[in-house]
C-alpha positions as CSV (number, residue, x, y, z in Angstrom):
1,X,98.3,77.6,55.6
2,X,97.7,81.0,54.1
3,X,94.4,82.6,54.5
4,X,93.3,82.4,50.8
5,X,93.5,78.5,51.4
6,X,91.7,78.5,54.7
7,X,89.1,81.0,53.8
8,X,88.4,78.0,50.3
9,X,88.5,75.1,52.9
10,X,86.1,76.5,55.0
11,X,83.8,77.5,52.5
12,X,84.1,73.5,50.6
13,X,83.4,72.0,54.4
14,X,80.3,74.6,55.0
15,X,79.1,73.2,51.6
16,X,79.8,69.7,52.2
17,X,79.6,69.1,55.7
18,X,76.2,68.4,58.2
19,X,76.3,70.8,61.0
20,X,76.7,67.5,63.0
21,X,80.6,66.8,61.2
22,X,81.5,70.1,61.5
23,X,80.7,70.4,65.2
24,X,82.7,67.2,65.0
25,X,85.6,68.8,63.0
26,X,85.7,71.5,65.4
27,X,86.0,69.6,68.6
28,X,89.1,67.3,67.0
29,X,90.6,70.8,65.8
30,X,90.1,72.3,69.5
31,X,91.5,69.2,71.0
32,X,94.7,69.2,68.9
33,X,94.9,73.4,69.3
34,X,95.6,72.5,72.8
35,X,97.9,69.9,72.8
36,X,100.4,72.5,70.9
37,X,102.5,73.9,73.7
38,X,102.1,77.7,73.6
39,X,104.5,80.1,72.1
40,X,106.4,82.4,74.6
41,X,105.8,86.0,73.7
42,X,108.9,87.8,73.4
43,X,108.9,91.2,75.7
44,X,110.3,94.2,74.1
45,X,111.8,97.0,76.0
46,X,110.4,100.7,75.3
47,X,113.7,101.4,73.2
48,X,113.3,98.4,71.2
49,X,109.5,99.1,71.0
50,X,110.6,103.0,69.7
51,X,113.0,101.7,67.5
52,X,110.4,100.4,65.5
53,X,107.9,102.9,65.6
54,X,110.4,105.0,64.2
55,X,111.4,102.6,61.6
56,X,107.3,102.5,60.7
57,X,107.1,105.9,60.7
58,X,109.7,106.5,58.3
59,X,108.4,103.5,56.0
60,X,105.1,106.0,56.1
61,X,106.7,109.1,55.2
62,X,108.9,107.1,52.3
63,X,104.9,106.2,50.6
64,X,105.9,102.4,51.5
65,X,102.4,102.6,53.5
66,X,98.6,101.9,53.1
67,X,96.6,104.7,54.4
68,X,93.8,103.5,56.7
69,X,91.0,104.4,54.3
70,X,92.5,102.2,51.6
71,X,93.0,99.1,54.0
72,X,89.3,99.7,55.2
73,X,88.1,99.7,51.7
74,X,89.9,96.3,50.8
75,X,88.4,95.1,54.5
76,X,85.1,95.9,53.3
77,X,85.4,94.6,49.6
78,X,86.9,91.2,50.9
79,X,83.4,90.7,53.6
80,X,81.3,91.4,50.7
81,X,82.9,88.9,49.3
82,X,82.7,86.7,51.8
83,X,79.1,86.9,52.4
84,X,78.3,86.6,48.2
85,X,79.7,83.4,48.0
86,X,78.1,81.8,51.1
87,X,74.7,83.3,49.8
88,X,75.9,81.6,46.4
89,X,76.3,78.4,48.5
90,X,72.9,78.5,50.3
């Protein structure tokens, strides 16, 4: 599920949903979280972890980068967001 989709389910089950249900929601999703067996984390050596440094820092320098500011901007455009539409739903 991408995150637009979770981000419009969450917001249709805070509008529709008793705090009762969703503690209720919560609690089946937690049980079910836990029942998936858990994803190995694959361990990269320091060669493999400098290849790709190097491979992001040249990505950067080719302009196929966000700078920090810009991703901060889009961070804080997307909360205010966020926080309009659940003051819209109140």
């Amino acid at each position: 599920m991408n995150t637009t989709a979770l981000h419009g389910l969450l917001d249709y089950l805070y509008g529709t949903l008793s705090p009762q249900n969703m503690r209720w929601v919560a609690d089946h999703l937690i049980e079910q979280a836990d029942k998936v067996e858990p994803v190995e984390l694959k361990r990269y050596t320091m060669d493999e972890i400098n290849a790709m440094l190097d491979e992001a820092e040249a990505n950067f320098e080719a302009g196929r980068g966000i700078p920090h500011e810009e991703v901060m901007r889009r961070q804080k455009e997307k909360i205010a967001r966020m926080k309009s539409a659940r003051h819209a739903m109140a």
